[in-house]
N, C-alpha and C positions, 0 to 999 in steps of 0.2 A: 504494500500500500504506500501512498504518499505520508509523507512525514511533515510536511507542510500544508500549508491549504490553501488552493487553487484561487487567484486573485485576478477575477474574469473582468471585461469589459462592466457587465451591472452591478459588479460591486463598487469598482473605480466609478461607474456615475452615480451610486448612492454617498458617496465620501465626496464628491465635487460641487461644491457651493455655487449656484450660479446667481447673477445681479440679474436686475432690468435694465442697466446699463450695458449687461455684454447681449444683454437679447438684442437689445435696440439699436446694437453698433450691426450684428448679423440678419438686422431684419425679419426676427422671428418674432412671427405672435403673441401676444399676451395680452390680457384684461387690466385697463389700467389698477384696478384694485387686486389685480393677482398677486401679489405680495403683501399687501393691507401688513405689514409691521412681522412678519412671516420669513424664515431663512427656508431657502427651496436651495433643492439638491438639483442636479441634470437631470437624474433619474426622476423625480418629480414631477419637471418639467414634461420630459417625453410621455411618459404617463398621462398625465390631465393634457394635454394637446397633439398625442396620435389618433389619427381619423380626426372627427368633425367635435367642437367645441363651440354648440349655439348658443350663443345669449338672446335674450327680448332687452331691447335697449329703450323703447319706447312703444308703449300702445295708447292710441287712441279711438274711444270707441262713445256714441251715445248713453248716456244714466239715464235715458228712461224711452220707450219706446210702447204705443197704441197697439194691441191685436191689430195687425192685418196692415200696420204700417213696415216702414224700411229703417231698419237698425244697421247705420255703417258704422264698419270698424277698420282700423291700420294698424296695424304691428310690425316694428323695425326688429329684424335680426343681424347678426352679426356674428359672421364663423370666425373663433382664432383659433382654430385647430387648422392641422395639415391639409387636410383634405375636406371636401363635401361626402355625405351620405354616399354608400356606393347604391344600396337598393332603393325599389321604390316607397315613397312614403307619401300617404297625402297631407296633406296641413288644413286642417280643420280644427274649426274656431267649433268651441262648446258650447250653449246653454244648460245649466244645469238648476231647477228647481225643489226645494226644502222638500213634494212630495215624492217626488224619485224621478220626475218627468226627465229628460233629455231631448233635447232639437239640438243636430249636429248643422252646423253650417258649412258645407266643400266652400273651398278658395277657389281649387282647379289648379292649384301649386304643389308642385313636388319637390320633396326635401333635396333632393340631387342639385336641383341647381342652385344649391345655398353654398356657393364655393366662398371660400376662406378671400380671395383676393382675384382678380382680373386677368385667367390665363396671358402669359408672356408680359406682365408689368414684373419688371425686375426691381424696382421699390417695393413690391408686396404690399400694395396701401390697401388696407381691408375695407371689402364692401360691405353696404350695409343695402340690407333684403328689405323692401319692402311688401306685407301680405295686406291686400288691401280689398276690402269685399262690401257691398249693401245687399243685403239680406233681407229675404222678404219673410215676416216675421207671420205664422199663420192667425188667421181671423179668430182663432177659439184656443189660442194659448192664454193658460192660465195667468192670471193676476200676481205681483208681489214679485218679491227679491227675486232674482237669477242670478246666479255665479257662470260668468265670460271666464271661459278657459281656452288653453290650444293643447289639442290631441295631434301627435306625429304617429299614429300607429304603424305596425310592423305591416307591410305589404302583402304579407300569405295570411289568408283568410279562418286559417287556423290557429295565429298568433295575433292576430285585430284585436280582441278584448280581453289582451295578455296584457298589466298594467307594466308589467317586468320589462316588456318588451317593446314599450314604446320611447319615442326622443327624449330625454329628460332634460330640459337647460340644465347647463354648467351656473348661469348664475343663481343668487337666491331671490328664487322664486318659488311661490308654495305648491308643493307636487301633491294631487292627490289620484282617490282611484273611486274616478264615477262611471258606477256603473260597467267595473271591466275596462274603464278609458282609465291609460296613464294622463292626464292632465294637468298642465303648469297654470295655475290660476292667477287671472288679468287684471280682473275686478269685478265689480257686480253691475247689475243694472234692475230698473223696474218696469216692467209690466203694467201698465194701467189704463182703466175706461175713462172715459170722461166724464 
């Protein structure tokens, strides 16, 4: 046997301290609060941003909308991971209601083309996604609070209302699991007659 022990490549980037100052000189991704007062190792790094690392940077969306009226909403994303989604995933905006109701809202957007930065820009200036939708909200949706969520579910129809198995932002944003939907929640909104 070895008498010593083996001193591979991920142990050397678990021991290697890295700055935002050496990211920033290499043009590699990061969330400006990815460090928030934090010492990160390389290994760290590679970890939290191989493949895709979506954030919601901004959503806007109507707090209150009429049965049978149009509820628009926008959500800024932003990849600082390596890559976009390899598979397909749609982006749908939730409502979810206190008695168990769900109305899924499709965008018509798929996760894949939420790339980290602008194929052949050699600055890597990261883009920001915008999902933008008006919704036509049905005539006999119940009244009161709804919680605005976004579902990234898994594209095989056998892993759809696997909560494990959908996009989960990187940032903090509150994840929960309705109804089978992994969903990062946005805010709420209300339902009301006149």
């Amino acid at each position: 046997g070895l008498e010593k022990p083996v001193y591979g490549v991920i142990d050397a980037w678990k021991d290697t301290p890295i700055t935002a100052a050496e990211l920033e000189a290499g043009r590699y991704p990061f969330s400006p609060d990815y460090f928030d007062g934090a010492e990160r190792t390389a290994f760290e790094y590679i970890r939290d941003h191989l493949g895709y690392r979506l954030e919601a940077r901004q959503a806007r969306f109507d707090n209150a909308v009429r049965p049978g009226g149009t509820l628009r909403i926008a959500l800024e994303l932003i990849n600082r991971g390596f890559s976009a989604p390899v598979n397909p995933r749609e982006i749908i905006f939730v409502l979810g209601h206190g008695s168990g109701a769900v109305f899924e809202i499709p965008t018509g957007a798929d996760a894949r083309a939420l790339q980290p930065h602008r194929p052949g820009d050699l600055a890597y200036r990261p883009l920001t996604h915008r999902i933008a939708v008006d919704a036509a909200i049905p005539a006999d949706m119940p009244e009161g609070p709804w919680t605005l969520s976004l579902w990234m579910p898994d594209g095989r129809e056998s892993l759809r209302f696997r909560p494990d198995y959908a996009i989960r932002l990187a940032n903090d944003v509150e994840w929960a699991d309705m109804g089978g939907r992994g969903v990062a929640r946005l805010g709420s909104i209300r339902v009301f007659h006149d």
